[in-house]
C-alpha positions as CSV (number, residue, x, y, z in Angstrom):
1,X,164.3,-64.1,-13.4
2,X,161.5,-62.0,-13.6
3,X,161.5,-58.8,-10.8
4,X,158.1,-60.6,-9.0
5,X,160.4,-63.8,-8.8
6,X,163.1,-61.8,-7.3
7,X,160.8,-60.5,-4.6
8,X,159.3,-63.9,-3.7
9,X,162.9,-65.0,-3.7
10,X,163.8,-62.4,-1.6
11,X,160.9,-63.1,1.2
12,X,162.0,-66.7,1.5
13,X,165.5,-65.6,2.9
14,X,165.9,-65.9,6.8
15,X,168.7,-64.0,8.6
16,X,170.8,-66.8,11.1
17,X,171.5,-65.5,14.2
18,X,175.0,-67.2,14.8
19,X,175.1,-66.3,18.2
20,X,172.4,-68.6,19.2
21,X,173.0,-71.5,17.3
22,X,176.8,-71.4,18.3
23,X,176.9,-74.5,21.1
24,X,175.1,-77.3,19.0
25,X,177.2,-76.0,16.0
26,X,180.4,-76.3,17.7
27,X,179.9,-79.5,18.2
28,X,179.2,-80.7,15.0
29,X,182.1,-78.0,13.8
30,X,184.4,-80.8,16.1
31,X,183.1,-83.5,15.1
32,X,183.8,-83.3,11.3
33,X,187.4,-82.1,12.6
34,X,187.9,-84.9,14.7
35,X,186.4,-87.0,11.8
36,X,188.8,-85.3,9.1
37,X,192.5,-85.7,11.6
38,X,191.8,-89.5,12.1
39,X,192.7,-89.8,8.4
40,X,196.2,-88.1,9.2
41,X,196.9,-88.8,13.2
42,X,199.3,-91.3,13.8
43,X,197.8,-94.3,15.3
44,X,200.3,-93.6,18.8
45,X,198.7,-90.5,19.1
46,X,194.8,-91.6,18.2
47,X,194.4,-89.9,22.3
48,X,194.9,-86.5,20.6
49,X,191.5,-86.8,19.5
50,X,189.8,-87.4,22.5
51,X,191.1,-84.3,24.5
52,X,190.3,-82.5,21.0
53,X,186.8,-83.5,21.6
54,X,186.3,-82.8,25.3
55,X,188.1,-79.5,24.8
56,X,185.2,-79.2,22.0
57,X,182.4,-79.9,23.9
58,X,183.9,-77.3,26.6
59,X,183.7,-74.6,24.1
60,X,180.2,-75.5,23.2
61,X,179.1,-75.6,26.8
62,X,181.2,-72.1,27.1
63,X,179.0,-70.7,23.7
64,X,175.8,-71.0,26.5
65,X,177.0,-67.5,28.3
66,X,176.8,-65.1,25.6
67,X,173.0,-66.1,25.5
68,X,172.4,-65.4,29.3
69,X,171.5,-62.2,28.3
70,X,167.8,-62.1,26.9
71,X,165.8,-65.1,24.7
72,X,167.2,-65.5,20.6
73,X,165.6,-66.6,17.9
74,X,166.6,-67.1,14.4
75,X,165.3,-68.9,11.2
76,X,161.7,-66.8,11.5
77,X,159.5,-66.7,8.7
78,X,160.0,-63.0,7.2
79,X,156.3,-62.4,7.7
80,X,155.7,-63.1,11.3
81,X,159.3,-62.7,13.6
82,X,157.6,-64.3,16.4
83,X,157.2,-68.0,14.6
84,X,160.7,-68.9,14.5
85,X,162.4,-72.6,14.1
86,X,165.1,-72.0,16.4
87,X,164.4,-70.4,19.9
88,X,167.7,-70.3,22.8
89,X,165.5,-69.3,25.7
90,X,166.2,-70.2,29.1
91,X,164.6,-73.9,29.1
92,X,166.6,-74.2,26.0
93,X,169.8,-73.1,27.9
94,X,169.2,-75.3,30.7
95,X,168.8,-78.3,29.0
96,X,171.6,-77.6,26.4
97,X,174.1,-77.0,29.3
98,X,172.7,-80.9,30.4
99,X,173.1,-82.2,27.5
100,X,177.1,-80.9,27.0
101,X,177.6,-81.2,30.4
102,X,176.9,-84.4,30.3
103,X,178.5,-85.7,26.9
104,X,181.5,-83.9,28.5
105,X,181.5,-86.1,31.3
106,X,180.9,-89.0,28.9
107,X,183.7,-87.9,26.9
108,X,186.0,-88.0,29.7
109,X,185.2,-91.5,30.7
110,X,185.4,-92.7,27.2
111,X,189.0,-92.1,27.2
112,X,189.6,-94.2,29.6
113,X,188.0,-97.1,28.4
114,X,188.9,-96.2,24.6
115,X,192.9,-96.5,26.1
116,X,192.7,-99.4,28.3
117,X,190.8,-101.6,25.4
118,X,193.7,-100.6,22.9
119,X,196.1,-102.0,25.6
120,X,194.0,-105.2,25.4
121,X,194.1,-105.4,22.0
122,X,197.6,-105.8,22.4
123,X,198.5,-102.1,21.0
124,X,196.8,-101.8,17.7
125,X,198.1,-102.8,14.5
126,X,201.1,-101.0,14.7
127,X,202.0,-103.4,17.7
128,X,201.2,-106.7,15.9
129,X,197.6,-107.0,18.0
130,X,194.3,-107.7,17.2
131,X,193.2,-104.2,16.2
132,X,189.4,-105.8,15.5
133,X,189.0,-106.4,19.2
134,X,189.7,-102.1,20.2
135,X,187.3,-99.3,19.6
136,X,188.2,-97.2,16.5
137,X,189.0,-93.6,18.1
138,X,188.4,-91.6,15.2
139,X,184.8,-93.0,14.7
140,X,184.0,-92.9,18.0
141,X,184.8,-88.9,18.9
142,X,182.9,-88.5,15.8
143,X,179.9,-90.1,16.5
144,X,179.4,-88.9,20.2
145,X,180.1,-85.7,19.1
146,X,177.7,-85.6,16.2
147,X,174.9,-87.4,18.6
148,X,175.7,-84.1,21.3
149,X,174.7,-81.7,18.3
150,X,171.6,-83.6,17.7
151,X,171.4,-83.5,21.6
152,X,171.5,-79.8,22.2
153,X,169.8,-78.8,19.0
154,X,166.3,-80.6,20.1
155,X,165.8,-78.3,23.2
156,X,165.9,-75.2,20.6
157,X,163.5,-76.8,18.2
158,X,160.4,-74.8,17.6
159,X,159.1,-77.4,14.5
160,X,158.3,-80.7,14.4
161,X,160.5,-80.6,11.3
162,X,163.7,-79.8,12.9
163,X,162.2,-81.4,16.4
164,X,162.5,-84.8,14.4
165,X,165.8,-84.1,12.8
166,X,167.6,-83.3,15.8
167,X,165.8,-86.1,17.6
168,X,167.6,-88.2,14.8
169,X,170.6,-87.0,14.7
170,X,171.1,-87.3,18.4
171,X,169.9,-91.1,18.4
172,X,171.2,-92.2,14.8
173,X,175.2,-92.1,16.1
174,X,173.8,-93.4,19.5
175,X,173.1,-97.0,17.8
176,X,176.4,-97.3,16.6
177,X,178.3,-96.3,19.8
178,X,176.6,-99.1,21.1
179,X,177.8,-101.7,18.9
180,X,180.7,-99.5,18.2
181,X,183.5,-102.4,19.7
182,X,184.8,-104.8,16.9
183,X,183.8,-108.7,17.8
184,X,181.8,-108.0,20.6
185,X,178.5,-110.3,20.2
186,X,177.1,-108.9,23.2
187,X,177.5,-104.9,21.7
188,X,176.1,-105.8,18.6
189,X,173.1,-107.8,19.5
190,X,173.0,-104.5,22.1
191,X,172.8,-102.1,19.0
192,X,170.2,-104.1,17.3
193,X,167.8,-103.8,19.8
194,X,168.4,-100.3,20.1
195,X,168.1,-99.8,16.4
196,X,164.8,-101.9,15.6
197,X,162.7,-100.9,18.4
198,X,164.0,-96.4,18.3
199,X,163.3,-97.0,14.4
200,X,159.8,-98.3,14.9
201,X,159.3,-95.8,17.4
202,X,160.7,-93.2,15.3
203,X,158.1,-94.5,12.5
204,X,155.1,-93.9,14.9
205,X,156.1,-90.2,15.8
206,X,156.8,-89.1,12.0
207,X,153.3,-91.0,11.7
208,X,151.9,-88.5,14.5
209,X,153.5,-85.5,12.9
210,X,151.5,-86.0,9.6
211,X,148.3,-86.3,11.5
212,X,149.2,-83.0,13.4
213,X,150.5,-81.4,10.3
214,X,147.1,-82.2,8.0
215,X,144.9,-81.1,11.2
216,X,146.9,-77.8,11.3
217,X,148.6,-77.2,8.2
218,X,151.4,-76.0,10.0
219,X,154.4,-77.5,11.7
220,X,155.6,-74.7,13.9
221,X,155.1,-75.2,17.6
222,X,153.4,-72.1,18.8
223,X,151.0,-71.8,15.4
224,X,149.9,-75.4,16.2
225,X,148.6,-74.6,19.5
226,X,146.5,-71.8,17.8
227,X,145.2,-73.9,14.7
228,X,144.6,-76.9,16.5
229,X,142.1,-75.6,18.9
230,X,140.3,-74.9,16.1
231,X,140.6,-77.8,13.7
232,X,137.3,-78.7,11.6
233,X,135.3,-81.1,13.9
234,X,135.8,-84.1,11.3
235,X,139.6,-83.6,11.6
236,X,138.9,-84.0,15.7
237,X,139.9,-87.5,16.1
238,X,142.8,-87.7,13.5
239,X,144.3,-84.9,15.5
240,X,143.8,-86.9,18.7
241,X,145.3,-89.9,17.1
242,X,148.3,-87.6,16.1
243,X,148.9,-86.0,19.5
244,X,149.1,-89.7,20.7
245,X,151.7,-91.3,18.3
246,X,153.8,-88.3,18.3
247,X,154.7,-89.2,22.2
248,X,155.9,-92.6,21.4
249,X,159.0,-91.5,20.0
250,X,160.3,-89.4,23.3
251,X,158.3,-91.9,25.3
252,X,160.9,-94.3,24.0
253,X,163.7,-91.7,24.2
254,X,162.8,-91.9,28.2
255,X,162.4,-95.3,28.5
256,X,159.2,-95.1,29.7
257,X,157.2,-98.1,29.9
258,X,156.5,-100.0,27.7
259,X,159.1,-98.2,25.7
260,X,162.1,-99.8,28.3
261,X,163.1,-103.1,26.7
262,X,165.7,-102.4,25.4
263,X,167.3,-100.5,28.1
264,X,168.8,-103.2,30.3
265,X,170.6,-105.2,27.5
266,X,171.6,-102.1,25.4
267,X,173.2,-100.4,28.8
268,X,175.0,-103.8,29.4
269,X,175.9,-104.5,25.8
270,X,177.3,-100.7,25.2
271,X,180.7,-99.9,26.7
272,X,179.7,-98.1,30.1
273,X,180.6,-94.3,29.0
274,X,177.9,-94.8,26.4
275,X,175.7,-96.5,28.7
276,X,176.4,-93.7,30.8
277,X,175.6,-91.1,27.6
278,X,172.3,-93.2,27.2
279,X,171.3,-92.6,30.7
280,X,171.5,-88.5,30.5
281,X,171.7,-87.0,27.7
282,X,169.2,-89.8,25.7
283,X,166.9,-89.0,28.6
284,X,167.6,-84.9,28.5
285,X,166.6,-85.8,24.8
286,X,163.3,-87.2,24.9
287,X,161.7,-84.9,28.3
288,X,162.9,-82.4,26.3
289,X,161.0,-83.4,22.9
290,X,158.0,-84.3,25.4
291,X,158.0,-80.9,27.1
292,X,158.1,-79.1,23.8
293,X,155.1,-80.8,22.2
294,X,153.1,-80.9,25.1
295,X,153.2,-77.6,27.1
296,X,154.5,-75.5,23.6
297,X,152.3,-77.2,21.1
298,X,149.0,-79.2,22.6
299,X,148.2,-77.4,25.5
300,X,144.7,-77.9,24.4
301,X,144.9,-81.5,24.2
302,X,146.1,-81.8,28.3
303,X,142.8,-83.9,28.5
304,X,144.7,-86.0,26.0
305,X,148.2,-86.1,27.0
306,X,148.0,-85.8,30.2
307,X,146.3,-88.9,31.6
308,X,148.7,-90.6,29.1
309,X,151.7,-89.4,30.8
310,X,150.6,-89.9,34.4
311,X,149.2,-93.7,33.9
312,X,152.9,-93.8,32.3
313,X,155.2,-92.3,34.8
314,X,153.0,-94.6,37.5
315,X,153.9,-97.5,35.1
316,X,157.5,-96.9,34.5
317,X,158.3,-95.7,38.0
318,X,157.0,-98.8,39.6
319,X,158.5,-101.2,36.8
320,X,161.6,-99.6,36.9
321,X,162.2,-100.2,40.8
322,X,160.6,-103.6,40.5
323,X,163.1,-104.5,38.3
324,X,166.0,-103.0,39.9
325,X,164.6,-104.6,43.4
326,X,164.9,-107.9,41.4
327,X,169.1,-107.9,40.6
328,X,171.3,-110.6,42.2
329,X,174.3,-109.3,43.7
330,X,176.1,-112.0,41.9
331,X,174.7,-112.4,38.4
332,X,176.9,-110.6,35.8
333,X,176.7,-107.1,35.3
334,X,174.2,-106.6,37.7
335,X,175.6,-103.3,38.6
336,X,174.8,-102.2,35.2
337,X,171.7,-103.6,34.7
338,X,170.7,-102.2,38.8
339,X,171.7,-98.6,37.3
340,X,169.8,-99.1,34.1
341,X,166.5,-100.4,35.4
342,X,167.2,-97.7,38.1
343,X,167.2,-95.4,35.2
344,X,164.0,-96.8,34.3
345,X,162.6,-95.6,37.6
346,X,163.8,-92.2,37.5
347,X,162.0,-91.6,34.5
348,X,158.7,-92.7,35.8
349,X,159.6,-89.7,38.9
350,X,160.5,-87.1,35.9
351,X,157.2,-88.0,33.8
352,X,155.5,-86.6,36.7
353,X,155.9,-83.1,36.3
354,X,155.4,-83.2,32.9
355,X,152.2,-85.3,33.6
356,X,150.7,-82.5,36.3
357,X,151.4,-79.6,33.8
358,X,148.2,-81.0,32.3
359,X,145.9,-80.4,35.3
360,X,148.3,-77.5,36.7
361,X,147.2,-73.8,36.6
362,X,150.8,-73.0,36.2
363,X,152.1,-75.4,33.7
364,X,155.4,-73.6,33.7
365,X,156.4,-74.2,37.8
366,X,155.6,-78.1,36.6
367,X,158.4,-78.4,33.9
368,X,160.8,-76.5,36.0
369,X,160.2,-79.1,38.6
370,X,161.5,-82.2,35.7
371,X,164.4,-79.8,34.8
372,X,165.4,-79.2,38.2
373,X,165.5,-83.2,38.8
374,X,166.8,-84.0,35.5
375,X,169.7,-81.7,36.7
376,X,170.2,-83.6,39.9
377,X,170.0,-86.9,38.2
378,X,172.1,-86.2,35.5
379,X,175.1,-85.2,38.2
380,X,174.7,-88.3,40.6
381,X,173.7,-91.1,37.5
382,X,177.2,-89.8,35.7
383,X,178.8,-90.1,39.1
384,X,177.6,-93.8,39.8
385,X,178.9,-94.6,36.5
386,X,182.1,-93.4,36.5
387,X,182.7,-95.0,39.5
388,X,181.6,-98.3,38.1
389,X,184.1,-97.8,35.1
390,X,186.8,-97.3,37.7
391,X,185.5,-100.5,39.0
392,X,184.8,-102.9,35.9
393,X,188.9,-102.0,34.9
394,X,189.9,-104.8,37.9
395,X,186.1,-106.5,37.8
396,X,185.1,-106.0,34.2
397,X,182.1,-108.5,35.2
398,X,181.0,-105.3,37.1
399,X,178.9,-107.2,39.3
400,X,177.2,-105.6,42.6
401,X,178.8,-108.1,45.1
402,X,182.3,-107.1,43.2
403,X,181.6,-103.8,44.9
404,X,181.8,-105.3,48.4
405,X,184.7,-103.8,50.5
406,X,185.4,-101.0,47.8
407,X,185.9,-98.7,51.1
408,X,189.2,-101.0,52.2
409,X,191.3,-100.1,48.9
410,X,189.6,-97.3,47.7
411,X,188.2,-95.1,50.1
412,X,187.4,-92.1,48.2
413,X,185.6,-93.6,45.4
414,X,183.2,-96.2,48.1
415,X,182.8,-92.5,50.0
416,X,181.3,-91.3,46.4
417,X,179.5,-93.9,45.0
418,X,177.8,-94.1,48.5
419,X,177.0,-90.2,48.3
420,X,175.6,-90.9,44.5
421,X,173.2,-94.0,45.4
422,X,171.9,-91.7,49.0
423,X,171.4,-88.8,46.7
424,X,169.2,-90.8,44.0
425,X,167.6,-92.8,46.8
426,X,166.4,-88.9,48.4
427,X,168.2,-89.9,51.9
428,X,170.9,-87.8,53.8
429,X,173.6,-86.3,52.7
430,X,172.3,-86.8,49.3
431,X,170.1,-83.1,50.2
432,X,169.7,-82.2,46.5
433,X,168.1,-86.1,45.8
434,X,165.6,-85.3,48.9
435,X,164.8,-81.8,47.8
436,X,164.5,-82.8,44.2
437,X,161.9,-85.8,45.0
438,X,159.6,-83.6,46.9
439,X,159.7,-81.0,44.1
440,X,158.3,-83.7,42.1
441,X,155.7,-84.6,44.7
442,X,154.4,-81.3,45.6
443,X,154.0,-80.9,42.1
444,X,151.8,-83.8,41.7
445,X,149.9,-82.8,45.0
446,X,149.6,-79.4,43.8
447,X,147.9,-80.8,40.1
448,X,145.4,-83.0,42.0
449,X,147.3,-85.9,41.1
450,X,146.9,-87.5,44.4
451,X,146.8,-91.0,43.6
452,X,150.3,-90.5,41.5
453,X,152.2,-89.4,44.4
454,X,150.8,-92.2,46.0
455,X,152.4,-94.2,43.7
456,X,155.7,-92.1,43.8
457,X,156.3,-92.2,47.6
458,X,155.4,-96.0,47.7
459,X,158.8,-96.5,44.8
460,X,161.0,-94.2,46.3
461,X,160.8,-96.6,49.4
462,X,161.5,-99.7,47.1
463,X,164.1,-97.8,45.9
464,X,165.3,-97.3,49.5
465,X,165.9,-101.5,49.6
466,X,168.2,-101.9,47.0
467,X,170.2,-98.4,47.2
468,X,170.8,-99.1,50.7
469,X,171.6,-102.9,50.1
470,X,174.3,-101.6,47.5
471,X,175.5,-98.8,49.7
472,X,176.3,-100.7,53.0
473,X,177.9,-103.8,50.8
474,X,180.7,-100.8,50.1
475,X,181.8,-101.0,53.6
476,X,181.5,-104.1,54.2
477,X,184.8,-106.5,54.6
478,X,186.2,-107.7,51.4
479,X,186.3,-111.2,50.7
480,X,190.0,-111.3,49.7
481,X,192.8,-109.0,49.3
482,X,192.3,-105.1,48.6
483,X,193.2,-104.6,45.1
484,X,194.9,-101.6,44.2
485,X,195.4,-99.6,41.1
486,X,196.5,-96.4,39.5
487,X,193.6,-94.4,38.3
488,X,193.6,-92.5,34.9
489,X,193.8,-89.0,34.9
490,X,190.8,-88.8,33.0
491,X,188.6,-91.3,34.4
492,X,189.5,-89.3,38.3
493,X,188.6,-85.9,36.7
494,X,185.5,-87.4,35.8
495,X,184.5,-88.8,39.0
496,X,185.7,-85.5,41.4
497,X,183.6,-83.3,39.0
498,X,180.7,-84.9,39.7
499,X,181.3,-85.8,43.3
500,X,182.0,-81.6,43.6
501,X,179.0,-80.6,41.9
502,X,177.2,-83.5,43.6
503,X,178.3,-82.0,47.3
504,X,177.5,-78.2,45.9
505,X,174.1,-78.8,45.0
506,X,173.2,-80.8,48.1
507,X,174.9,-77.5,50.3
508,X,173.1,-75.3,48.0
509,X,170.1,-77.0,46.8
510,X,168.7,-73.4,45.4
511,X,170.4,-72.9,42.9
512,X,168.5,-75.7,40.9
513,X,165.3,-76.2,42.8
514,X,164.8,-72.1,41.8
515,X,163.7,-73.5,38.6
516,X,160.4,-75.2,40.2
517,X,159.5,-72.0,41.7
518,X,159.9,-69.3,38.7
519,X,159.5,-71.7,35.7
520,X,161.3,-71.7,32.4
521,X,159.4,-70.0,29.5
C-alpha cells in the first residue's frame, strides 16, 4: 500500500470512547451470554437466565453514572470532533436510564409469567409435558435484551444511519416476543400485525431518509440542520416530502394516530410483560427518534413538522381516550385493551411538547416537558401492569370487572393499582400525574397552541370517567369468595419498585419536573 493510501487509511480511523457506549453494550454483551448458556443450562435451571438478565440490565443502568460527569462523544469524523455518531449527553442519559429502567421492570415480570407457563405446560419436556405450549427462556432473555440495546442506543444516535439501525434493532426482537408463545393463535396473529404494519412504516422512514440525505448530502444530525437550510430551491419540496416520511416511523413507534392499530390486539395478543415493554420502552423509543430529528436535525422545517405533530397529538389523544371510554367491564381482556388504548392517549399528551417546540422560543424547556412525563408514565404504566399480571395468574381473562373487590383479598395491590390509575388520570395522591399534565399544558399555552390545550384538558376529563370507574370497582364488594394466593418473589419486587418510586415522585415531584424548567441539550 502505497504511503498516500496509508494516510487516507489512517484518517478514516475513529477512536471509541468505551465509556460512553458502555450501558447499550452491556446489554447486548448479556444478551449473546444469555443466548450462548441456554445451549448448556439444564432445562431445571432455564430460571438462571432470567436473574442473569435482570442482573444485566442493572449493570447497564449502573454504566449511566460514570457519564454524569460532562457530555461524550465518540465515533467523530477525524476532521471535525464536533460531528460525532454517538453523543451520551444528558437527554441521552435520561432516556437511556427509561429505557433500562424500564426493560428491568419488564424483565422482572417476565419471570413470573415465563415460570408459571412452564408449570402449565406440565414442566417441560423433561417432565413429559407439552413443552410447545411454554415460552422458550433462552430465546426470550435474548431477545428482550437485544431489543433494550437497540432501545438505549437510539437516544445516543446522532445519524440517521445509526438512528435507523438502532430503531431496528430495538423493534426487530419486539415482533417476536410478541408471538414468542408456542401454539398461541392469538400471539401470532398479534405479531403479524406488529410486523406488517412497523415494516411498512419502517419502509416509509428509510424512504424519508433518502430524500433528506440527497437534499443534504449528509446524514449527521447537526450538519443536516446547517445544509438543509440551504438546499437548492429545486430540492425544496423533495426535502419537505422527506422531513414528512421520516416521522412515520417514530409516529408509529408512539402509536400515534393513525399509526395505533395495531396496538390493542398486539398488547392483548403479547404476554403482558411485553405488552408492558411495548408500552414504555417502544414509546421511550419513538419520542426519542422524534425529538432527535425534529429539534436536532429540522429545526428549520418547525413550519413543517410542527403543525404535523400538533393535528396528531389532538388526534391520538382524543382517539385514544375514546377508545378506552368505550371498554366493557366484561368483555375479555378489557383491562389490557383499557391500558393499551390508554396508552394511546398518553401519547397524544406527550406529542404535545414535542409539537410546541415548533412555535416555542425555547425549544429545549418543551422536550424536557415530554421527558419529564415520559418519566412519570413509564413508572405508573409499569405499575398498572404488573398489577394486572398479579391479577390475570387467578383471572387470566384479565377482565376489568375481574378487578372488582381486589381490595377484600389483596389490599396492597387494589391500594396500588388505585394510586397508578389516580396518578395517570392527574387526580390526588397521584401529585407527579397532576404536575406532569400541567407541564404539558403550560407548555402548549406558552407555544400559542391554545386550541391544543383545549383539546388536552377536554381528554384528560374523559380520562377521568373510566380511571375512576376502574378505580372505585377495586373497592367495591366481590361477587364471590376472596381468592388468595402466594405472590412470586419477582413479580412483588416489581410492583413495590414502582409503587416506591411512584409515592417518591408524587412527594417530590422536582426531581423530574426540573427537567421542563432547565431543558436537556
Amino acid at each position: 500500500m502505497s504511503p498516500q493510501a496509508q494516510d487516507q487509511a489512517a484518517s478514516l480511523v475513529q477512536s471509541v470512547d468505551w465509556l460512553a457506549i458502555a450501558p447499550p453494550t452491556i446489554a447486548a454483551v448479556v444478551a449473546l451470554a444469555v443466548l450462548v448458556a441456554d445451549l448448556f443450562v439444564d432445562g431445571r435451571k432455564k430460571a438462571l437466565l432470567g436473574w442473569v438478565s435482570v442482573a444485566g440490565l442493572a449493570l447497564a443502568a449502573l454504566a449511566l453514572l460514570p457519564l454524569l460527569d460532562g457530555d461524550r462523544s465518540t465515533f467523530c469524523l477525524t476532521g471535525d470532533a464536533d460531528v460525532c455518531s454517538y453523543t451520551a449527553d444528558r437527554f441521552t442519559l435520561v432516556v437511556q436510564f427509561l429505557v433500562l429502567g424500564g426493560a428491568l421492570l419488564a424483565a422482572l415480570l417476565s419471570m413470573t409469567t415465563l415460570k408459571d407457563a412452564g408449570k402449565d405446560a406440565g414442566g417441560g419436556a423433561d417432565a413429559g409435558g407439552d413443552a410447545d405450549k411454554a415460552f422458550p427462556e433462552g430465546e426470550f432473555w435474548f431477545l428482550l435484551l437485544s431489543s433494550a440495546a437497540g432501545a438505549a442506543l437510539l437516544p445516543a444516535s446522532r445519524d440517521l444511519a445509526t438512528l435507523i439501525v438502532a430503531l431496528e434493532v430495538a423493534s426487530l426482537p419486539a415482533f417476536a416476543l410478541v408471538g414468542i408463545k408456542h401454539g398461541d393463535r392469538k400471539s401470532s396473529e398479534a405479531a403479524l400485525k406488529f410486523f406488517l404494519s412497523s415494516v411498512t412504516a419502517t419502509a416509509v422512514s428509510l424512504m424519508g431518509v433518502s430524500f433528506v440525505y440527497a437534499s443534504t448530502g449528509t446524514l449527521y444530525l447537526t450538519e443536516i440542520a446547517t445544509r438543509i437550510e440551504e438546499v437548492d430551491p429545486q430540492l425544496h419540496t423533495l426535502a419537505q416530502a422527506g422531513v414528512v416520511l421520516t416521522l412515520v416511523g417514530f409516529a408509529f413507534k408512539t402509536a400515534a394516530v393513525p399509526f395505533h392499530f395495531w396496538v390493542p390486539d398486539t398488547y392483548v395478543g403479547a404476554p403482558l410483560p411485553v405488552a408492558a415493554y411495548l408500552s414504555v420502552v417502544g414509546k421511550a423509543v419513538g419520542f426519542s427518534g422524534l425529538i432527535l430529528v425534529t429539534v436536532i436535525a429540522l429545526p428549520s422545517y418547525a413550519d413543517v413538522w410542527g403543525p404535523a405533530l400538533a393535528a396528531l397529538a389532538a388526534l391520538t389523544m382524543t382517539i385514544g381516550n375514546v377508545g378506552a371510554l368505550r371498554q366493557v367491564a366484561t368483555r375479555a381482556y378489557s383491562a389490557v385493551r383499557l391500558l393499551a388504548w390508554s396508552s394511546v392517549g398518553q401519547a397524544g399528551y406527550l406529542l404535545v411538547p414535542i409539537a410546541a417546540a415548533a412555535y416555542s422560543d425555547d425549544a429545549q424547556k418543551a422536550i424536557g416537558s415530554t421527558v419529564a412525563y415520559a418519566l412519570m408514565y413509564a413508572a405508573v404504566n409499569l405499575g398498572a401492569f404488573a398489577v394486572a399480571a398479579l391479577v390475570a395468574r387467578t383471572k387470566p381473562l384479565n377482565r376489568i370487572s375481574d378487578y372488582r373487590g381486589l381490595y377484600a383479598s389483596r389490599p396492597l395491590a387494589a391500594l396500588v393499582l388505585g394510586f397508578f390509575l389516580l396518578c395517570l388520570a392527574g387526580l390526588p395522591p397521584g401529585i407527579i400525574g397532576l404536575f406532569a399534565k400541567v407541564t404539558v399544558f403550560s407548555a402548549a399555552v406558552e407555544a400559542g397552541l391554545g386550541w391544543l390545550a383545549v383539546v388536552m384538558a377536554v381528554n384528560v376529563v374523559i380520562a377521568l370517567f373510566y380511571y375512576l370507574q376502574w378505580t372505585t370497582l377495586l373497592f367495591r364488594a366481590p361477587e364471590g369468595e376472596p381468592e388468595s394466593h402466594r405472590v412470586p418473589a419477582p413479580l412483588t419486587a416489581a410492583i413495590a419498585l414502582t409503587a416506591v418510586l411512584g409515592v417518591a415522585l408524587s412527594g417530590a415531584p422536582q426531581l423530574i419536573l426540573r427537567f421542563s424548567d432547565t431543558g436537556l441539550f
